[in-house]
N, C-alpha and C positions, 0 to 999 in steps of 0.2 A: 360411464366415466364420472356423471356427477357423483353416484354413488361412492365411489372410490374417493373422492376429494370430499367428502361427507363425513366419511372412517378414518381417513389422515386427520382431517381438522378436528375429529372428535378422539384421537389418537393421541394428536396435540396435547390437546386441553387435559387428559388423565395422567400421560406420565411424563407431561412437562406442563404443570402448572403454576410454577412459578416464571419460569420464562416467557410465558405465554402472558401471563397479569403482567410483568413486568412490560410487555411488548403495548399492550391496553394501556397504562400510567404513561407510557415512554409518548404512544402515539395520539394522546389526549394533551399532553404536554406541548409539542414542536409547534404550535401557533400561541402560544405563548406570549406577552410581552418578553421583548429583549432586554429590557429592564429585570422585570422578575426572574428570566434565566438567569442575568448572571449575578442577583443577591442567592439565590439557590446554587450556585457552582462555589461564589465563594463562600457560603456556608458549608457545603461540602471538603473544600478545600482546606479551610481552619480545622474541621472534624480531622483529617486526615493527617494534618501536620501536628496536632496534638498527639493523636494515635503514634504517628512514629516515636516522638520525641520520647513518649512515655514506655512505648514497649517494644520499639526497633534499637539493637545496640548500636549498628550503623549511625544511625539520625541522631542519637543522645550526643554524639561526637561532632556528627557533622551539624547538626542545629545550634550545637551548645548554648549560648545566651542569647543567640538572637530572636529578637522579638517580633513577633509574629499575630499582629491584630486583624490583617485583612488585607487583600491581595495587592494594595500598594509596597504591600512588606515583604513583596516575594523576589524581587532584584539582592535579597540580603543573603538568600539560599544557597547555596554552592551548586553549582551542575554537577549531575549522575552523570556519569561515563560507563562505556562499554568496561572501560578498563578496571574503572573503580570498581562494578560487579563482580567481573573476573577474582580482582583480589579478597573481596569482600563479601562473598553470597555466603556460607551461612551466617555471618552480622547484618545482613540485610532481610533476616526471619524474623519476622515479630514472634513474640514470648508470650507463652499463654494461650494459643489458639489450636484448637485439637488438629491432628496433624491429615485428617481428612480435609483440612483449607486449603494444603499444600499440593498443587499439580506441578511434577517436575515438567518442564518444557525447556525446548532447546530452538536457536534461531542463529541460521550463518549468515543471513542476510543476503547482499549482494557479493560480498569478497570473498565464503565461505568460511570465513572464521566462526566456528561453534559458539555460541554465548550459552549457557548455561542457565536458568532461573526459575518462578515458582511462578506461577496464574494461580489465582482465588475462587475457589468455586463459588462465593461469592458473590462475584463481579458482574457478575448480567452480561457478561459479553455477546452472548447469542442472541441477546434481543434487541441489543444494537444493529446485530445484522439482519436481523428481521426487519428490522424499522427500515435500514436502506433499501433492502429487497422490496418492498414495499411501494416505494418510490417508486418504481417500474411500470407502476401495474399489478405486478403478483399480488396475491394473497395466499395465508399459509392454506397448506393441504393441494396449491396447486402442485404439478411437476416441476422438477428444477434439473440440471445437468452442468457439472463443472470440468473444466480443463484444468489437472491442477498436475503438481510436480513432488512435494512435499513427501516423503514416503510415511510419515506419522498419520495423515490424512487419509491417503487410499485406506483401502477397503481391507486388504490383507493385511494390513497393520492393525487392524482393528478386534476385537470382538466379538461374538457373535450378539450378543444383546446390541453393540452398536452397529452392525452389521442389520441387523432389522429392522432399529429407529432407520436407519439411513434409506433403506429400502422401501419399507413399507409405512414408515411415521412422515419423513420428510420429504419421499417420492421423488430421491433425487440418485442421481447416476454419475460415477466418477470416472472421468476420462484420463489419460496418463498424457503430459507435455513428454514423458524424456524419449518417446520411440516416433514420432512423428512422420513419418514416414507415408509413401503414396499409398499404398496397400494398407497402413493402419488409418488412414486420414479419409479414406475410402469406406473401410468398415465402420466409421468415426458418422461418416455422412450417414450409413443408413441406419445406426443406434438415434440418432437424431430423428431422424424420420418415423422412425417406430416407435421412440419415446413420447415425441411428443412436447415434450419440456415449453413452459409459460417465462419459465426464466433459466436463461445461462450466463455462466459465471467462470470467471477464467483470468489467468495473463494476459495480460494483457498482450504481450510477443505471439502468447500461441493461437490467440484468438485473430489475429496480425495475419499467420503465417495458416491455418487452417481459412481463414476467410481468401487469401491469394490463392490457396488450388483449391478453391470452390469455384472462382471468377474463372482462371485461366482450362480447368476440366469444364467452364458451363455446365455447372452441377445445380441442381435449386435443392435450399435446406430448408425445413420447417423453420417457419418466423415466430420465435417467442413474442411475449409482450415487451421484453425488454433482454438486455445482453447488461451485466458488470463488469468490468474490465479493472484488475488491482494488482498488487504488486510490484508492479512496473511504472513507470511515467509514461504516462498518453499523450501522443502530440497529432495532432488536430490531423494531419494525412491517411495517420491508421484510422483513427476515427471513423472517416468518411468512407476508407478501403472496409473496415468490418462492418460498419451500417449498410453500406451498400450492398455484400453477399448476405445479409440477413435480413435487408428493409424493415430493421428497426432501428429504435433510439439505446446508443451504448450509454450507461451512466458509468464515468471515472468512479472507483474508490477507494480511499486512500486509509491503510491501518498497518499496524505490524504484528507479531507477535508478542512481543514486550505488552502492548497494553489494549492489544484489538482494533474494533474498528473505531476509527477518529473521525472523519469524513466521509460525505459522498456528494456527487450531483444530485440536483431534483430534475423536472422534467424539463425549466430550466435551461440547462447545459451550462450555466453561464456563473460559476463557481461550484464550491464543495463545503456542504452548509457543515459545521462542526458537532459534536454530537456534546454538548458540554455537560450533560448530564454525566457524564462516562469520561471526559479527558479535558483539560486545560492545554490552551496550545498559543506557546510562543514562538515569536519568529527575532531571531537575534544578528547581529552582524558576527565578524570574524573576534573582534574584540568583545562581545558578551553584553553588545549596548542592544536596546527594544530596536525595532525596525520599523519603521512608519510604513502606514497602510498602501500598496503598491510597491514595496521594495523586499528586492531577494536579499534574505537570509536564512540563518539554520535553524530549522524546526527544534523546540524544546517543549517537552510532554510532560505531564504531569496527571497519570494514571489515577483517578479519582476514587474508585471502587478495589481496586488492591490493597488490603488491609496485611493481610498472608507476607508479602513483599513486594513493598509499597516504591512507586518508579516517580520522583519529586526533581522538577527540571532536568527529566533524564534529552541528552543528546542524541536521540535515535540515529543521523544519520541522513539525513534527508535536507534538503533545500526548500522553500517554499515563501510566497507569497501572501498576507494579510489581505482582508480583501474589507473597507470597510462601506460598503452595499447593504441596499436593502436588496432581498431577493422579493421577486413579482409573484410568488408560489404563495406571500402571507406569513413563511413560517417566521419565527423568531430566532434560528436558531445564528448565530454567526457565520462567519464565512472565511474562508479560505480560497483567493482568488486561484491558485494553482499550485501546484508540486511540484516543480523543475528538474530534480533526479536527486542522486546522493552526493553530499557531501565532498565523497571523492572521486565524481565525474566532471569537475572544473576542470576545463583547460586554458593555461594559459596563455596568452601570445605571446610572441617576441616583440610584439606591440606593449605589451602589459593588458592588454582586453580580456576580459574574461568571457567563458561561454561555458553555460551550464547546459548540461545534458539536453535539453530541447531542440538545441541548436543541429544537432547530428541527425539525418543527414538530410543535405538540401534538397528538395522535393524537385529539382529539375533535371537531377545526372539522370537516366534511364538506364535500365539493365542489373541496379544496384538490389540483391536478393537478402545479403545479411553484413554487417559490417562492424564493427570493434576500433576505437579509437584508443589507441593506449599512448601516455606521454609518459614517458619516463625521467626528463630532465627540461627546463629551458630550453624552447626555441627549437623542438625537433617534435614528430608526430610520427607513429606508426600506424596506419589507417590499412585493417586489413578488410579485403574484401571477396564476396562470394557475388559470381556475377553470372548472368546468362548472353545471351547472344549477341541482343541488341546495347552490351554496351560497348562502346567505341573508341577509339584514343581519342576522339572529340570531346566525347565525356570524360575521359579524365582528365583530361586539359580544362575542361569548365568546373571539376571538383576543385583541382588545385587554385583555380582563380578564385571560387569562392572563399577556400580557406587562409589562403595569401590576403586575399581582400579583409578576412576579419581579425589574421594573426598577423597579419604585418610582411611585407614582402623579405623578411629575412627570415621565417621560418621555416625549415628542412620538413620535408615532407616524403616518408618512403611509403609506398605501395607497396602491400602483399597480396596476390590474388592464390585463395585457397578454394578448396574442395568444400569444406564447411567450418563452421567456429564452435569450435564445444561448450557444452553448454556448463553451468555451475553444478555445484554438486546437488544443488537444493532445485535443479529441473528449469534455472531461469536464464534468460540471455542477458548477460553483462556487456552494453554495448560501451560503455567507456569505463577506463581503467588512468586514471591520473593519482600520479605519483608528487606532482608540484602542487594539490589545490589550498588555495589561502587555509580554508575549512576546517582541516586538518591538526590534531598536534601531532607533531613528531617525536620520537623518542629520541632523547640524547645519543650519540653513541658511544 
């Protein structure tokens, strides 16, 4: 076996040696003064806004005269929108760059709408995730194994040259979220046991929902050194439900495909250190003001190493938290106290209260398997749910008081009890669907 992780890591290092150096710069760096990270990000940053203005038609337009000395000058920039790309992606190519920078990529997100765009080959994004990996415990050339949904990702989408780094370079095994099933989730447990895997990596939903019929089958899984859990928002119950069938430590983390990985936990647990090497990250209100450290607002990113099609106060989509802590690990790197969900998983009350995705669903109803909150209007709530035996008309009499308790007792609330809740098209569970969140622009009609 060591041998094997001998020939991966020496694998590594020949036909990925810039990722690999870049992974050594990256992980020589993160103890750092906090100081020196962020005169380095915003040196970064000026390179890049200079870049666009000169060779992005987009930015020449949208920067126009404004001036730009250093990152107190970035409140002057306009926000990137989903929308704006849509209308704007070939003015969003820098000019002059051989057309080997341009990787076409595609991301629906949460709501399934397609966005369209370019990744930088570039951009070092793989060594960002190496560095979180990292964090675990892993080191490269161990085994790895992901739950993942993406169909660009699997194996059959792939090539056969990356079909062998994946195999035999990275010694990692890809699992499928969209067929989850007893019988697949079965075969699931002993690919695990046979692999072997130092690190797994996954949804965090399926990681959720694979770790539940491990508990309830009394099944024991091979314990990596560490489990990642992303794409989704983690709320502290899953947590404890997939540590517990695996008797490890899960680390949250948080990226997209727009501009990669942005955050993760350390060992820690207790925020999501920023990778500011690789991304600038604000947190705004509904009106586009800063948010003071401890207060929800919406994530705005600002992709550092995309030169190819550069993302400058782009609006991902996401909700999140500033966090400003020292972490106890030493690193320097900033922090992100938590991710609260998307953008348009706010729901309102008939109170006027708001509750971001973390809030769903209250850890004391029992019986409750998979659940979907969709608000379509003021003051009403469709809370569909997939249940098993033990739950009761007691429990749903203690749902509704909870959510009477936080939306105010004049909000409608209808039950759907279904068979199951389909999933997105991109393999992920969309557990809230709000049509009223502040968050949001609307289009005129």
């Amino acid at each position: 076996m060591e041998l094997l992780k001998y020939f991966s890591q020496s694998m590594l290092s020949v036909m990925l040696p810039a990722r690999m150096g870049k992974l050594r710069e990256l992980t020589g760096n993160e103890h750092s003064s906090a100081q020196l990270l962020a005169r380095q990000q915003e040196a970064r940053f000026l390179s890049l806004v200079d870049h666009a203005r000169a060779n992005v038609p987009y930015y020449r337009d949208a920067l126009g005269g404004i001036e730009v000395r250093s990152l107190g000058d970035i409140a002057g920039i306009p926000f990137l929108t989903k929308r704006a790309i849509q209308a704007n992606r070939e003015r969003l190519k820098a000019e002059g760059l051989p057309p080997g920078r341009f990787v076409p990529n595609t991301t629906g997100g949460s709501t399934g709408e397609k966005l369209e765009i370019y990744s930088d080959t570039n951009a070092h994004s793989a060594a960002f995730i190496l560095r979180g990996n990292t964090w675990t415990g892993w080191r490269p050339g161990e085994k790895q194994l992901q739950f993942w949904g993406e169909s660009q990702d699997l194996p059959m989408a792939r090539g056969a040259y990356k079909k062998f780094v994946e195999k035999f370079v990275h010694r990692n095994i890809i699992l499928s979220t969209y067929s989850m099933n007893e019988e697949n989730m079965l075969d699931y447990c002993r690919i695990i046991n046979r692999h072997t895997p130092q690190l797994i990596t996954g949804y965090t939903s399926a990681l959720l929902l694979f770790s539940k019929f491990l508990m309830e089958k009394k099944l024991e899984v091979y314990s990596p050194k560490g489990i990642i859990g992303s794409a989704e928002t983690l709320r502290e119950d899953h947590r404890k439900t997939i540590e517990s069938a695996f008797h490890c430590k899960l680390f949250n983390r948080y990226g997209c495909r727009e501009v990669g990985n942005i955050a993760q936990e350390c060992s820690e647990q207790k925020g999501l250190h920023i990778h500011v090497e690789h991304n600038l990250v604000e947190v705004v209100d509904e009106n586009g003001r800063p948010c003071k450290p401890g207060e929800t607002g919406e994530i705005v990113l600002t992709g550092l190493d995309n030169y190819a099609f550069p993302f400058i106060r782009y609006k991902v989509g996401d909700l999140g938290v500033l966090s400003d802590r020292t972490c106890a690990c030493g690193r320097g790197l900033p922090m992100l106290e938590s991710v609260e969900g998307r953008v348009w998983d706010v729901i309102v009350g008939a109170n006027g209260n708001r509750l971001v995705g973390t809030f769903w669903l209250v850890e004391d109803v029992r019986g409750i398997r998979e659940y979907q909150v969709i608000q379509e209007n003021y003051g009403s709530l469709v809370i569909k749910l997939v249940v098993d035996r033990t739950f009761t008309n007691d429990d749903k009499q203690l749902l509704f008081g909870h959510v009477r308790e936080r939306c105010g007792n004049k909000m409608k609330v209808e039950l759907q009890m279904l068979d199951n809740i389909p999933l997105t098209q991109g393999g992920k569970r969309r557990f809230i669907i709000s049509h009223v969140s502040p968050f949001v622009e609307r289009q005129a009609p």
